[in-house]
C-alpha positions in Angstrom: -60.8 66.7 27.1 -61.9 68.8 23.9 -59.4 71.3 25.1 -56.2 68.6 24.6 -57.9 67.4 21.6 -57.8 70.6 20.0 -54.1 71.9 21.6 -53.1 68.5 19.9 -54.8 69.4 16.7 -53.3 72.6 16.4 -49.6 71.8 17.4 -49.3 68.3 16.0 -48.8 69.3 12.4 -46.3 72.0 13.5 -44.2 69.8 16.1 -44.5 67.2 13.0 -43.2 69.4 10.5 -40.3 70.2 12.3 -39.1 67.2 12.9 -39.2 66.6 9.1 -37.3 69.7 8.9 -34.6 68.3 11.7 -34.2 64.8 9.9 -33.9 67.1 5.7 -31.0 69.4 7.5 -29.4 66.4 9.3 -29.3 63.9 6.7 -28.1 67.0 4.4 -25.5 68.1 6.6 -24.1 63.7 6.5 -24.4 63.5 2.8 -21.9 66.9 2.9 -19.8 65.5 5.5 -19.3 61.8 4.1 -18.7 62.9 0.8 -20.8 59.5 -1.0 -24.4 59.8 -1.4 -26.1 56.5 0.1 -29.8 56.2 -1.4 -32.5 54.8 0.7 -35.8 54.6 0.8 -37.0 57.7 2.7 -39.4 59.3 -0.4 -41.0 56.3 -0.9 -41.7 55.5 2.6 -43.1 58.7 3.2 -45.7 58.2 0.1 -46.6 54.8 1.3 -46.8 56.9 4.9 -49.1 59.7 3.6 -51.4 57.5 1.3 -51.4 55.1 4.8 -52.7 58.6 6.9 -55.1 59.0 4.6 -56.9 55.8 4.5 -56.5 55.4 8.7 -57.7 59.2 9.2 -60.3 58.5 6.9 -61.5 55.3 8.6 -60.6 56.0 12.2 -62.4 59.7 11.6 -59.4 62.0 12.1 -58.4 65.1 10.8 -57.1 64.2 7.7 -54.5 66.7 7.8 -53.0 65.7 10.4 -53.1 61.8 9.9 -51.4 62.8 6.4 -48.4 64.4 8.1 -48.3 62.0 10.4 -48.4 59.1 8.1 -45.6 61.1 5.9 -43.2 61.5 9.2 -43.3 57.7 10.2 -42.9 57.2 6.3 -39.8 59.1 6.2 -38.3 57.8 9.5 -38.7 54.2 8.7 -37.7 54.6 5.1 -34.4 56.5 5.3 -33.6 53.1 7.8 -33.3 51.4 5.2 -30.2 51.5 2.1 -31.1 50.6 -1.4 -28.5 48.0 -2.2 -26.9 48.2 -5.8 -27.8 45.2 -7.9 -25.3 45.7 -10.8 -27.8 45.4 -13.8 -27.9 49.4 -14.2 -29.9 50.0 -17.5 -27.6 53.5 -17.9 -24.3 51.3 -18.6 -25.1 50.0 -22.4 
């Protein structure tokens, strides 16, 4: 078993970063394709995600590393889900 933990510990922040990779080029290669840029909440989500990784790895005595990146991947998946809708009181228009 220490064997998988520490395959999983050495992989899981590569695999992880890749995927982050995969979802910056894809959502790049949209926002070049559509022509509008649609803002959503994918930084924001993946701060809440990493601050989140931190306090579980810390607590459930992980590898904070990894529990970081993890915490940033979820983060970014569930916050580019959501669109920021425009609320018409832009402060830039006076």
């Amino acid at each position: 078993m220490d064997q998988v933990y520490e395959f999983m510990s050495a992989a899981l922040p590569w695999v992880a970063m890749g995927i982050l990779l995969a979802v910056f080029l894809a959502k790049a290669a949209s926002r070049k394709k559509d022509g509008d840029r649609k803002e959503n909440y994918g930084s924001e989500g993946m701060a809440l995600g990493m601050s989140l990784g931190v306090a579980l790895g810390t607590a459930l005595h992980v590898n904070i590393g990894i529990a970081m990146v993890v915490g940033m991947l979820l983060g970014l998946l569930l916050g580019s889900g959501f669109e920021k809708k425009e609320d018409g009181n832009d402060k830039d228009d006076r």
